[in-house]
C-alpha positions, 0 to 999 in steps of 0.5 A, a space after each residue: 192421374 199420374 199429374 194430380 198424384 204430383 201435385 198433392 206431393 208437396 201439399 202433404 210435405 207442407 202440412 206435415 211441416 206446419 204440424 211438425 212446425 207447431 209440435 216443435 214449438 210445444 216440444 221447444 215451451 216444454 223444454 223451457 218448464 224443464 229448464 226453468 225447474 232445473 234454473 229454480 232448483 240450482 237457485 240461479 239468477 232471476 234474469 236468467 229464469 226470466 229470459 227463459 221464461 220468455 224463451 218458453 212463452 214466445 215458443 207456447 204464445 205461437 202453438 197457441 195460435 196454430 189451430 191444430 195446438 191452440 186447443 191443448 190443454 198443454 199449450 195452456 198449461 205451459 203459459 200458465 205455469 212460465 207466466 204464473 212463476 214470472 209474476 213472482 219474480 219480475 220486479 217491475 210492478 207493471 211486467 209482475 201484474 201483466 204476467 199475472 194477468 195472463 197467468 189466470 186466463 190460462 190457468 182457467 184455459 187449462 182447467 177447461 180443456 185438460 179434461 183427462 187431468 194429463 196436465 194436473 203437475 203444472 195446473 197445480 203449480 201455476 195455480 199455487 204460484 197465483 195464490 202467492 201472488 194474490 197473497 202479495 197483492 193482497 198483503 200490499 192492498 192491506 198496508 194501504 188500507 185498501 181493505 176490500 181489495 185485499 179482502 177479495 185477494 186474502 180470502 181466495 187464499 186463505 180458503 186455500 190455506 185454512 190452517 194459516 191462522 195469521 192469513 185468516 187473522 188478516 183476511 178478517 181484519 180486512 172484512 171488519 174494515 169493509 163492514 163485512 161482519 159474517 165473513 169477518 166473524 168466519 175468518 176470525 173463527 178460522 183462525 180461532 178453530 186453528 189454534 190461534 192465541 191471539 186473544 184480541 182475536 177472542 175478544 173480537 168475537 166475543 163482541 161480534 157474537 153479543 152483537 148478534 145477541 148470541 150471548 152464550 157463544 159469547 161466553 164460551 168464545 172468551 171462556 175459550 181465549 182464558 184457556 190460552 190467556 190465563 188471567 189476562 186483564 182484557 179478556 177477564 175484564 170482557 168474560 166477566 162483564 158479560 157474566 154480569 150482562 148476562 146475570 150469571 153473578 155466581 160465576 162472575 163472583 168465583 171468577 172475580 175472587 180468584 183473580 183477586 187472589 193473584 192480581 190484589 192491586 187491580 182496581 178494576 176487580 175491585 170495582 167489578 167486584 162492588 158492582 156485583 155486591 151493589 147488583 146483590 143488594 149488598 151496598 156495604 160490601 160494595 161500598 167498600 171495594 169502591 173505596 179500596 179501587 178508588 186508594 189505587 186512582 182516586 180519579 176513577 170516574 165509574 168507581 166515584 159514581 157507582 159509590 155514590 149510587 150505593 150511598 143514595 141506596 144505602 140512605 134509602 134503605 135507613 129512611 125505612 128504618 124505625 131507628 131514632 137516628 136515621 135523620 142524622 144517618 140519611 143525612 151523613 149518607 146523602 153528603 158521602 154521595 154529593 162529594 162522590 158525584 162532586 168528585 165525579 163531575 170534576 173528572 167528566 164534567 159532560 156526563 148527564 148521569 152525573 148531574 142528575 143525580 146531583 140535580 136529585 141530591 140538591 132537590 132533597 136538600 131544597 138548594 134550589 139555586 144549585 139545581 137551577 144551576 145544574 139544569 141551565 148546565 143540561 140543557 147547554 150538552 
């Protein structure tokens, strides 16, 4: 008896050491994170915080192959935080990515065994120095237009960071460029629904929304953007072609009118603004915001055609006329229409709209040679 008590003296001194042994190795990592914070605070030397780092890490890597220590949420805890912040600060590429790397699984170990949340400060750490360096990672993959890397990198953090508009905005444009339209038309409106003026942003989702043939959201999207970007020219351009698509005229013509006020020189509105009095039946009126768009580039292509368009309407309309000189009006309007068209294949010699409707004018002008002409030309698009 008295034997048997003798040997199992030194078997509990050895298994009080080893658990002594481990415990200090935790106490040795936990120290570490203390010194690292004091080494952040003070701003010292990178280096420095990396040898301490390594200090923590050689002390957490050996508790975490104990038995008894393996299965603390500290443990884990530790290694995530030092390898979380090391990620950050190493600037060897190769070194970054692997503490990185060993940064998730122990976060994820963490997570799993802290189950009483004691460990909740350094979780909460590690996990934002991993989203930092998600949004590096993804930041880099965005300027090498490796956009779905990025995308998956950027949409983690920006679910973290909902009111970063530019984060949002990024994570976005990286969806579009991968032809993720639902999650690009949910980062944009992010950002939208933050407060982001960007109005190429408003524009974006304006034409995502038609895509979808949701037509009223569209509208309300780039009424939304105006209310940031008063009178600019891309956005009231959109806002008021989708109020003709849309056949809301009465509002197209109060917008149109009121942009013209401040921008008189604009030929766009003056073209927006004939092609709403063409849509009306009003081709004299539009005929005369053609010409007034054309005396500011008398090369605009959508003005000549559209001009020309109004003139056949207008010959047209003169043909159902009893007047005795309609011959003389119908013919004085279809050659307004030829020049214009004339004017207009010039420019855009390739358009088919444009040859045909000269292939209809030399047809009711029974020049047969130009149409045959104008025919062999269609058939070489």
């Amino acid at each position: 008896m008295q034997s048997r008590f003798k040997l199992l003296i030194p078997f509990l001194v050895f298994i009080s050491c080893s658990a002594y042994a481990q415990k200090s190795q935790i106490l040795i990592a936990r120290n570490a994170v203390g010194k690292l914070q004091a080494s952040i605070a003070n701003k010292e030397d990178e280096k420095k915080q990396l040898t301490i780092i390594a200090e923590g890490l050689k002390a957490s890597e050996s508790a975490e192959k104990d038995k008894k220590t393996m299965n603390w949420p500290e443990t884990w805890s530790i290694k995530s935080y030092l390898t979380s912040y090391a990620s950050l600060i190493d600037t060897d590429p190769a070194n970054s990515e692997r503490y990185y790397d060993l940064a998730v699984a122990a976060v994820k170990q963490a997570k799993e065994q802290d189950k009483y949340e004691d460990n909740a400060g350094l979780i909460k750490a590690s996990q934002h120095n991993i989203l930092i360096k998600k949004q590096d990672r993804g930041t880099a993959s965005y300027f090498k237009n490796e956009f779905r890397e990025a995308f998956d990198d950027l949409k983690e953090v920006s679910d973290n960071f909902p009111a970063d508009t530019t984060l949002a905005l990024n994570t976005a444009i990286c969806a579009l460029n991968i032809q993720n339209y639902d999650e690009s038309l949910k980062f944009f409106k992010r950002a939208k629904d933050n407060g982001i003026k960007n109005p190429a942003v408003y524009q974006k989702m304006a034409e995502m929304y038609v895509s979808k043939f949701d037509n009223e959201t569209a509208v309300k999207t780039l009424e939304d953007g105006l209310a940031f970007n008063p009178y600019n020219h891309f956005l009231t351009n959109d806002y008021i072609n989708l109020l003709l698509d849309t056949e809301n005229y009465d509002k197209a013509q109060t917008l149109i009118d009121n942009n013209l006020k401040v921008e008189k020189g604009n030929k766009l509105l003056f073209f927006l603004y004939g092609y709403l009095q063409q849509v009306k039946g009003n081709n004299s009126s539009a005929i005369s915001a053609y010409d007034k768009a054309l005396v500011k580039d008398q090369n605009y292509f959508d003005a000549l055609y559209q001009l020309s368009l109004a003139y056949i309407n207008t010959a047209n309309d003169v043909l159902k006329k009893n007047s005795a000189d309609k011959n003389a009006q119908y013919s004085s309007l279809i050659n307004r229409a030829q020049f214009a068209l004339q004017r207009a294949n010039e420019i855009n010699p390739n358009d088919r709209k444009t040859v045909q409707l000269l292939i209809d004018i030399y047809t009711r002008k029974n020049a047969l040679d130009k149409v045959q002409e104008l025919k062999r030309k269609l058939q070489e698009f």
